[in-house]
N, C-alpha and C positions, 0 to 999 in steps of 0.2 A: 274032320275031313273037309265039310266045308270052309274050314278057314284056312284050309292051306290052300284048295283050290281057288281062294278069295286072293291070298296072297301073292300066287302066281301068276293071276291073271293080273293084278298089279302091278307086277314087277316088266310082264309083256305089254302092256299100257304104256310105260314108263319107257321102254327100250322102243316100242312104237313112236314115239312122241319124239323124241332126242333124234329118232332116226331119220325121221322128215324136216333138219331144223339147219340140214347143212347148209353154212353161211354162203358156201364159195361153188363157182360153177365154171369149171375149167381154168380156176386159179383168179379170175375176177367175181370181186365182191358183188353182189346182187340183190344183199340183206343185210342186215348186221342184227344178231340174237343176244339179246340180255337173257341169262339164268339168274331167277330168284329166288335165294336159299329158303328155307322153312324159317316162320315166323308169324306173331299177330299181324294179322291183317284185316282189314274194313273196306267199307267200299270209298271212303274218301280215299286210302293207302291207292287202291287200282285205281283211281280219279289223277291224284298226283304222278303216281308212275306212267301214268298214259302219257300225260304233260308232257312228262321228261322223255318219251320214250320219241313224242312226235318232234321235240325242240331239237331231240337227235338226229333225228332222222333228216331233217333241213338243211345238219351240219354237214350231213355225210352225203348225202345226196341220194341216198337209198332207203330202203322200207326200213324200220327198225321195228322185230319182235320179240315177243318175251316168251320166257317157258318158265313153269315152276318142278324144281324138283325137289323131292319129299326127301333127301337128304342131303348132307355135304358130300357124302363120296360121288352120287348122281350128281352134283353140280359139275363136281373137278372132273366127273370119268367124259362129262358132254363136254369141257373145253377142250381134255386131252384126245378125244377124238372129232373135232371140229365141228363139234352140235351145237355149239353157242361159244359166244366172242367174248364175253366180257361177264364179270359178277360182280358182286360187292361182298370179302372176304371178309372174317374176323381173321385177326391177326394169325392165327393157328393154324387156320383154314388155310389160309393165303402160303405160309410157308409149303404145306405139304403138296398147295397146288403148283408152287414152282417147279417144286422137284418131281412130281407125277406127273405133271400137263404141261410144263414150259411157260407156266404164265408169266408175263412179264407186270411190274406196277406201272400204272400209267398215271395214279393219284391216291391222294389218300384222304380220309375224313376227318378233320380233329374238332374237338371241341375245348377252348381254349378256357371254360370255365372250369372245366373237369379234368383239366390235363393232370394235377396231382392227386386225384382221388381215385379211390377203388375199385379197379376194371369189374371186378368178380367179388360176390357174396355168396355166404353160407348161408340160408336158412330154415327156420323150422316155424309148424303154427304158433303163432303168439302164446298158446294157453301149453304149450309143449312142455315137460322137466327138464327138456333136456336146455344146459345154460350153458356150454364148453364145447371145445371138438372132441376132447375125450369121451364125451358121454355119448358121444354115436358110435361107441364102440358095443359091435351087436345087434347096430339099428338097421334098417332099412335107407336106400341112397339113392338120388334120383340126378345120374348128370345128362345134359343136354342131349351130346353126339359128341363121339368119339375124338373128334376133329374141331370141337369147339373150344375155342380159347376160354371163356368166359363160363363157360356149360363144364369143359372138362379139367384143359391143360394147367389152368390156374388152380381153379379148387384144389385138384388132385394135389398139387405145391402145394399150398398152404396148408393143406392134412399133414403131410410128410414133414415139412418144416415144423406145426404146432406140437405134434406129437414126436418129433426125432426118431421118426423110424425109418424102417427101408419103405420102397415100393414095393418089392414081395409079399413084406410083412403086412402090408396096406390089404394084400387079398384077401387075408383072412380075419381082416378087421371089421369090416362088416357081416352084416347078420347075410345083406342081400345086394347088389348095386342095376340098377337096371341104368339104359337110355332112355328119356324120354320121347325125342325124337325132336322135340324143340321146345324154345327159351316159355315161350307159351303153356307147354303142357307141362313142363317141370315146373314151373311155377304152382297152375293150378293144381300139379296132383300134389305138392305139399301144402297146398293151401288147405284140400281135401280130405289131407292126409292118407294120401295112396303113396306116400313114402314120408320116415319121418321127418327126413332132412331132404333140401336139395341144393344146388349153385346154380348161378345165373349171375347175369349183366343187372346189374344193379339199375339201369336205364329202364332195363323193358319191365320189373317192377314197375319203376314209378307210372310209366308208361299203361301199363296195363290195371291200375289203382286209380287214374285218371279217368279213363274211359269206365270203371265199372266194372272191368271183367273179374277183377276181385275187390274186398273189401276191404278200405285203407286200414293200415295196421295190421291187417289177419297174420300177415309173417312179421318175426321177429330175427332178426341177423346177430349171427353167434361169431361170423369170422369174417376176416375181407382180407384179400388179395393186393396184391402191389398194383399202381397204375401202368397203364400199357400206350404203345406208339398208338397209332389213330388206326383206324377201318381202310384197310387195303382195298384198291379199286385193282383188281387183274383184270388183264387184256390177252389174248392168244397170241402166241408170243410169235406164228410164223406169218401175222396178218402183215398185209402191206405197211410201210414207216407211212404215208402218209395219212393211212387209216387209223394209226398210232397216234401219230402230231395231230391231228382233225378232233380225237376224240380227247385228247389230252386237254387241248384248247380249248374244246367243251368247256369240259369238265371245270376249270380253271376260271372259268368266268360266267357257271351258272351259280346263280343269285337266285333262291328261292328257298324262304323261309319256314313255308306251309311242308315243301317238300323234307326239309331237316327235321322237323316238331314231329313231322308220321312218324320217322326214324328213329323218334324219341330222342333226335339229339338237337334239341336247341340252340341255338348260337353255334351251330356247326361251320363248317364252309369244306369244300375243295381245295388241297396246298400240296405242292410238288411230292414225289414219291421217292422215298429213299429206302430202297433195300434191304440196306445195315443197319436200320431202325429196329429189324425185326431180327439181327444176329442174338440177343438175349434171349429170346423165345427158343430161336434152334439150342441155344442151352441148355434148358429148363428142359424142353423135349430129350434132349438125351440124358438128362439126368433122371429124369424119370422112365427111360427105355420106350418110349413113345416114337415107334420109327412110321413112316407114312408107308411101307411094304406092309405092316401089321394092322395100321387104321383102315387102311381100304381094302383091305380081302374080301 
């Protein structure tokens, strides 16, 4: 009982928060709101995005603030209802927020070291039996969010692919699947072993083995994923064009290395957005019956 009464008064925290965050006040801009999806963070991560948040705000000539929401569907439901302007999408995300929230690309993220390597990893504790994707058949499965490219969309392929089965068949192939809620906690709880396998962004391992949060080696990687377009920058798609071009610009010619290295993407940068980068992925989603009416309910 207490923890459902825990849960909903979260959930009205949550809908409090996004409620107070409207960008627009009789159709002029008078703030402009970042939502930042669920992920590691430190306090150097809130040190850097403040940075970014005031070198915005200079550009635009208004306050720039930020919200954090405890999921991807919270991120996409505060753009689709004009609670926040702009986020930084995984590729997955980013699709389903087009078509739920109208988000338009205004940039995108690449890293040009890691352009042909493995968006998404399978793994399991180093000392684990399990050495296949067949052997997680009956296991316990830890993906990200629903809506996660690297957490879900991809793993989920590359099961389907390894093993040649269906996605139906995929239901009862597991013993258990739960969400973690983020790239963080899937990580830790197969590290823990509170699931025996999970998927993630191969970054925020390394990422998170760096800083200590776990220990280097502790997972071992059974599968990997095709590499994917770069990290979608959505923008609300009915904001002013010139709030668009302003923030584009930005984006375009911020130069900050400390700020890519948080994001665990090194040698990253800012480079123009192209939509049709991400036609593959709307594939992949309908091959696996992954519609965005289903992920956000």
């Amino acid at each position: 009982m207490k923890k459902s009464l825990l849960l909903i008064l979260s959930a009205f925290l949550l809908i409090a928060i996004l409620a107070g965050c409207s960008s627009n006040n009789g159709g002029k801009l008078d703030k402009f709101t970042v939502v930042y999806l669920p992920q590691e963070s430190d306090e150097q991560a809130q040190e850097l995005n403040k940075d970014f948040e005031d070198k915005l705000s200079e550009k635009l000539g208004v306050p720039v603030e930020s919200i954090k929401a405890n999921s991807y569907n919270a991120a996409i439901e505060a753009m689709k209802n004009g609670k926040a302007d702009y986020a930084m999408f995984g590729p997955f995300s980013y699709i389903v927020a087009v078509d739920r929230a109208k988000v338009e690309p205004v940039a995108e993220i690449t890293i040009p070291s890691m352009a042909n390597g493995p968006a998404s990893v399978i793994f399991v504790p180093k000392d684990s039996p399990i050495q296949t994707v067949a052997d997680l058949k009956g296991k316990t499965f830890g993906f990200v969010d629903p809506v996660s490219t690297t957490g879900h969309l991809l793993p989920k392929y590359t099961i389907v692919n390894e093993l040649g089965i269906s996605v139906d068949e995929l239901d009862s192939f597991f013993k258990d699947v739960q969400f973690a809620g983020g790239h963080d906690k899937a990580i830790i709880g197969a590290a823990r072993g509170q699931y025996d396998a999970a998927a993630s962004s191969p970054m925020v391992i390394n990422m998170m083995e760096e800083k200590g949060v776990i220990e280097k080696g502790s997972l071992r990687v059974i599968a990997e994923s095709e590499s994917l377009p770069g990290t979608a920058i959505g923008i609300r798609g009915d904001l002013p064009d010139d709030v668009k071009t302003k923030v584009k610009e930005f984006l375009l010619s911020y130069d900050n290395a400390e700020y890519f290295s948080m994001l665990g993407m090194t040698g990253a940068k800012f480079v123009e957005a192209n939509d049709s980068n991400y036609d593959h992925l709307r594939q992949i989603a309908k091959d696996l019956k992954l519609s965005s009416d289903e992920l956000l309910q």
